[in-house]
N, C-alpha and C positions, 0 to 999 in steps of 0.2 A: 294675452288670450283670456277669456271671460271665461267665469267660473258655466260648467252645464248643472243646475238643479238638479237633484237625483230625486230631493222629494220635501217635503216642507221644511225639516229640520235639517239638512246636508246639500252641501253643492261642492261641485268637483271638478277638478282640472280635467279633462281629456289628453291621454298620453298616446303617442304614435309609435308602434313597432318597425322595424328592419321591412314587414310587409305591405305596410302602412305610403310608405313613399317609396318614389324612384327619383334617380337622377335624369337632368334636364340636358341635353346635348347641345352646344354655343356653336358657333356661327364658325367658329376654327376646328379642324383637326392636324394632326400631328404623326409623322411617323412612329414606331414604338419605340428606335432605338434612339428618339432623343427623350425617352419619358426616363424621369430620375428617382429610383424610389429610395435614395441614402434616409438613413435615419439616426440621429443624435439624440443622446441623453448622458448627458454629461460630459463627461472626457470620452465617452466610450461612442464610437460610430459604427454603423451598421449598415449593410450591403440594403437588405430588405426591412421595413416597418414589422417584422413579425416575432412573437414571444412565443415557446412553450412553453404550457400553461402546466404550473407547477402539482403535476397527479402523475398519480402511479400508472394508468393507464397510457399517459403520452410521455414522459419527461421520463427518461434511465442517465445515470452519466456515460450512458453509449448514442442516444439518441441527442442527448445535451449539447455532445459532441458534434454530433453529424448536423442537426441545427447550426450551430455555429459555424461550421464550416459554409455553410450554404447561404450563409450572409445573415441570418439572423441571433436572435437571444434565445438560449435553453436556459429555463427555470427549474433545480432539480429541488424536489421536494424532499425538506429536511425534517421530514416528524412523519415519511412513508416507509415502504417496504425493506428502501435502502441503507435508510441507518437504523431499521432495526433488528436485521436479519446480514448474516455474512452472506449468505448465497440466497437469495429470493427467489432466483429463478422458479422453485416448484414450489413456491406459492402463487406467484404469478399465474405459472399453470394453471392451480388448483381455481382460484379463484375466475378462469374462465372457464373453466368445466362444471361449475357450479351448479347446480337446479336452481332456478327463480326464487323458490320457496325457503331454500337453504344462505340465500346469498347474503344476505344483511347480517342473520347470524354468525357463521362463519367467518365471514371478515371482520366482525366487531373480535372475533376472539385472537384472529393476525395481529391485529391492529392495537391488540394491550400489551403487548411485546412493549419493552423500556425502550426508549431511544437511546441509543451510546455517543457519545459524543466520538469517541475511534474512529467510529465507519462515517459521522460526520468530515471528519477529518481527512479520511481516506477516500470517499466519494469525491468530492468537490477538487480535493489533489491532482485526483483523474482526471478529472476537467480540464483544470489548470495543466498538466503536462502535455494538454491535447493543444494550448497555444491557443484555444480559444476564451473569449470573455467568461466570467466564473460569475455565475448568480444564485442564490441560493432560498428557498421561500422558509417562513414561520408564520405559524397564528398568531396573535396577539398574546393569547395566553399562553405561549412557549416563548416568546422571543425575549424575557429576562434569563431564563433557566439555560438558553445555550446560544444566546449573540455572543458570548466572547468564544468561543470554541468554533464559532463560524467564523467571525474576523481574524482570529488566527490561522487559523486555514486558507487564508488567503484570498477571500471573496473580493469580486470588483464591486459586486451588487446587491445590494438586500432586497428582500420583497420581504414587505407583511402582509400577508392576502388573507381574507377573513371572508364569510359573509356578510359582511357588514362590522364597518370599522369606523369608529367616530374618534373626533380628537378629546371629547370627552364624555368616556367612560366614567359610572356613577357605580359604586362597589359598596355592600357594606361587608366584605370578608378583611380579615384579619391582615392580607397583602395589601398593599397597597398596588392599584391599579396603573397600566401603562400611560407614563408622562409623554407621549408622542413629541412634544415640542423638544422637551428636556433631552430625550432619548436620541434625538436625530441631530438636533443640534450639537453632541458629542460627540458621535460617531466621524468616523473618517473615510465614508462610503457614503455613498449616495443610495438614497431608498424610497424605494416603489411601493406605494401605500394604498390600501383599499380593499372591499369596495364601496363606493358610493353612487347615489344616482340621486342627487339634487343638489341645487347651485349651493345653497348655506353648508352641505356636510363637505363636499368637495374645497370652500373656498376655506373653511378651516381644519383643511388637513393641508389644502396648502400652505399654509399659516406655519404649519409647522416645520417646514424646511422644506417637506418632500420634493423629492427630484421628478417625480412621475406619479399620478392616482389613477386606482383602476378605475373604473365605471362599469358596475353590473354586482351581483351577487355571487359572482361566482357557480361553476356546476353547471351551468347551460343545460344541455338536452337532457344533462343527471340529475336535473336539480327539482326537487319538490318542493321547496320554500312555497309555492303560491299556495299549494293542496294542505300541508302542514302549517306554516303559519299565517298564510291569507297576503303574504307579502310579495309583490311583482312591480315590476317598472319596463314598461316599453322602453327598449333600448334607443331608439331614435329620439326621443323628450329626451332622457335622462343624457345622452351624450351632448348633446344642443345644452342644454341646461350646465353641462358640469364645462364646456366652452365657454360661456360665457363667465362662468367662475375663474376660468383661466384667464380671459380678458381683463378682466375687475379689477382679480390679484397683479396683475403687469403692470396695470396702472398705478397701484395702491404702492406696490415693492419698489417703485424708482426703474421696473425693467427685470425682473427675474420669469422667466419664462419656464414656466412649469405644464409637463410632459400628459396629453390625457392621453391613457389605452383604455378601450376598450373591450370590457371582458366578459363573455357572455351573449350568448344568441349568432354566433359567427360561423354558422354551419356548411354553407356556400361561398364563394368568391363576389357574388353578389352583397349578400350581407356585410362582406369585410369591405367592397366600394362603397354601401352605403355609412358605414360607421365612418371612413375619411372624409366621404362628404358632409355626414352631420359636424365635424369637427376634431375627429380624433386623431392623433400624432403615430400613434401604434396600435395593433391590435392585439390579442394575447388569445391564442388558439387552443381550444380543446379537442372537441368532435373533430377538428377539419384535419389537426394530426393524429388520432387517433384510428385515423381510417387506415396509416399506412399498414404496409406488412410487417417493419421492422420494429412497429410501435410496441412497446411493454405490455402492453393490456393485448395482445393476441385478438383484435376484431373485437374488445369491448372498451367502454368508456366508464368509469367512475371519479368522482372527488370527495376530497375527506367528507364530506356530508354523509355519503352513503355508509358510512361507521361509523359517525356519532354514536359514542357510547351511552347518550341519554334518548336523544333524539332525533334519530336519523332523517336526514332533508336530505335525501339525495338517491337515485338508484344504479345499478349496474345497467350499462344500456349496451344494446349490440349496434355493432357499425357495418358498413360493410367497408368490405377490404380492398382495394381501391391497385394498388402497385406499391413500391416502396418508397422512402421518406423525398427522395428526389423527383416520382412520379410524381406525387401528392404538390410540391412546390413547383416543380418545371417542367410538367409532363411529358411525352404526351400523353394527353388524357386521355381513357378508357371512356369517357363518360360526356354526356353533354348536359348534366346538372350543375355545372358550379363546384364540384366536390373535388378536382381534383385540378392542376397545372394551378396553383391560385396566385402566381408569382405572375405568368402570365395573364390572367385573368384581369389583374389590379393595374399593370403594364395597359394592358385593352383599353380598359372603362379611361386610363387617364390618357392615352393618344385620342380615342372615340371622341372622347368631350374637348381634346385643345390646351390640355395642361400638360405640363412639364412637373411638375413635384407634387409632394402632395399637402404641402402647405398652401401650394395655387389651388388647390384642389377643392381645401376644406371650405372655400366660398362659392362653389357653385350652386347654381340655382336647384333646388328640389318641387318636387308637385306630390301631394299628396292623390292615394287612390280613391275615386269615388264610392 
């Protein structure tokens, strides 16, 4: 695609949103009960392509749970409420009862509570005794100070989820910054790294072993990164872009096939068919589970952004409340926006168009909107 001139001195890529295109329906359809939506990453397989996305708002190791059982991955966030508090529950409260004006502070003072490695230990346990897959997230700049107290605990899965995560970080402080290639290639778990949104950052975190990279910033409808640091990537360019880094890398590796999810902007059942048609293997949901009844955040949405202790990129958002975690994935829907049955929903779009999975899927034709 040719650069668009912005002005004598600057010219620019043009990036295309979730809004941006739709999908193109072939010449076949299909019943729904032969559409197949298994999902694989690594040793570990999965009923449905879908992650909870590792916030305090969607992910408790109760809902981790109930994910898991419904065929997909719970991501429980290991530097939130839950390993740093015995009983959250009334902060969780607290923090939806908040005033607007008060929220950012407020949570920034929950949120300086120590992490314990204990309740590290004792959250994810729960998990694990629940017989479903155990995954667990860290920042970049936590995952020296407690990846062994996670892997002893028994994890299947690591996530590093950042706002943005490169395989090389440039540091002039005193530690030494995270070796991604070093780090992963030691480990004896499989890990899910990001995020990114362009082919060069994605095709060297594959480089690093990674089992799966996310695509997006992280924070979706929470997220202020554009208004705060100027920084946004339409999700449809950046997913299409970070495919074809997986392509590259397949050829480059002899055949190693590494996992794109896409994280961010996935608010409808709409949005998450077009992320599988731009290219994606998985999706990793915030807003879309936060709407349930059973979800942690009580009808609101936030990610660690919105308590950055320096600089908050992120805010408390309301959702509406939709039925509970089953509703939300296999309805019946209340609703005729997208927002709820999304298991069905993804089932539809891939009988509608003629596919069977959604690896047949990530090739169908798109049309962008006039």
């Amino acid at each position: 695609m040719s650069d668009i001139e912005i002005g004598r001195s600057k010219r620019g890529r043009r990036g295309f949103s979730f809004d941006d295109v739709a999908v193109v329906p072939t010449r076949r359809t299909r019943d729904t009960e032969l559409v197949n939506l298994n999902w694989q990453i690594d040793a570990y397989r999965f009923d449905v392509p879908f992650i909870g996305a590792p916030t305090d708002s969607v992910m408790s190791p109760a809902t981790a749970i109930a994910l898991g059982r419904a065929g997909g991955l719970g991501v429980l966030n290991l530097e939130g409420v839950w390993t740093r508090y015995e009983d959250p529950e009334p902060l969780l409260a607290e923090i939806a009862q908040l005033p607007a004006d008060q929220a950012t502070s407020r949570m920034r003072e929950i949120y300086a509570e120590p992490i314990k490695g204990e309740l590290i230990t004792a959250r994810l346990a729960e998990i694990r005794e629940a017989g479903v897959t155990v995954a667990g997230s860290l920042s970049p700049a936590e995952v020296l100070r407690h990846y062994e107290t996670v892997l002893a605990a028994g994890t299947d899965l690591m996530v590093i989820r950042g706002s943005t995560v490169s395989a090389e970080h440039v540091s002039t402080e005193g530690s030494a910054p995270l070796n991604l290639k070093q780090f992963i290639y030691e480990l004896d778990v499989p890990v899910i790294v990001g995020g990114v949104v362009t082919y060069t950052a994605a095709l060297h975190l594959m480089r690093t072993g990674a089992a799966g990279v996310l695509v997006g910033f992280g924070g979706g409808a929470a997220s202020t990164s554009r208004a705060v640091l100027g920084i946004h990537a339409p999700m449809a360019t950046a997913i299409s872009d970070v495919a074809a880094a997986r392509r590259d890398y397949l050829d480059e590796s002899g055949g190693r096939y590494v996992q794109v999810i896409a994280d961010g902007s996935l608010g409808t059942s709409g949005d998450i068919v077009k992320a599988f048609a731009m290219g994606s293997d998985a999706v990793m949901l915030g807003t879309a589970l936060a709407r349930a009844t059973d979800a942690p955040g009580r009808g609101w949405h936030w990610g660690p952004e919105a308590h950055n202790q320096k600089l908050p990129r992120g805010n408390r958002v309301k959702v509406d409340q939709l039925g509970d975690l089953d509703v939300v994935l296999n309805g019946p829907s209340p609703v005729a926006d997208g927002s709820a049955n999304l298991i069905g929903a993804l089932r539809t779009a891939l009988a509608t168009t003629g596919y069977r999975e959604v690896k047949e899927f990530q090739r169908i034709d798109v049309v962008l909107k006039s």
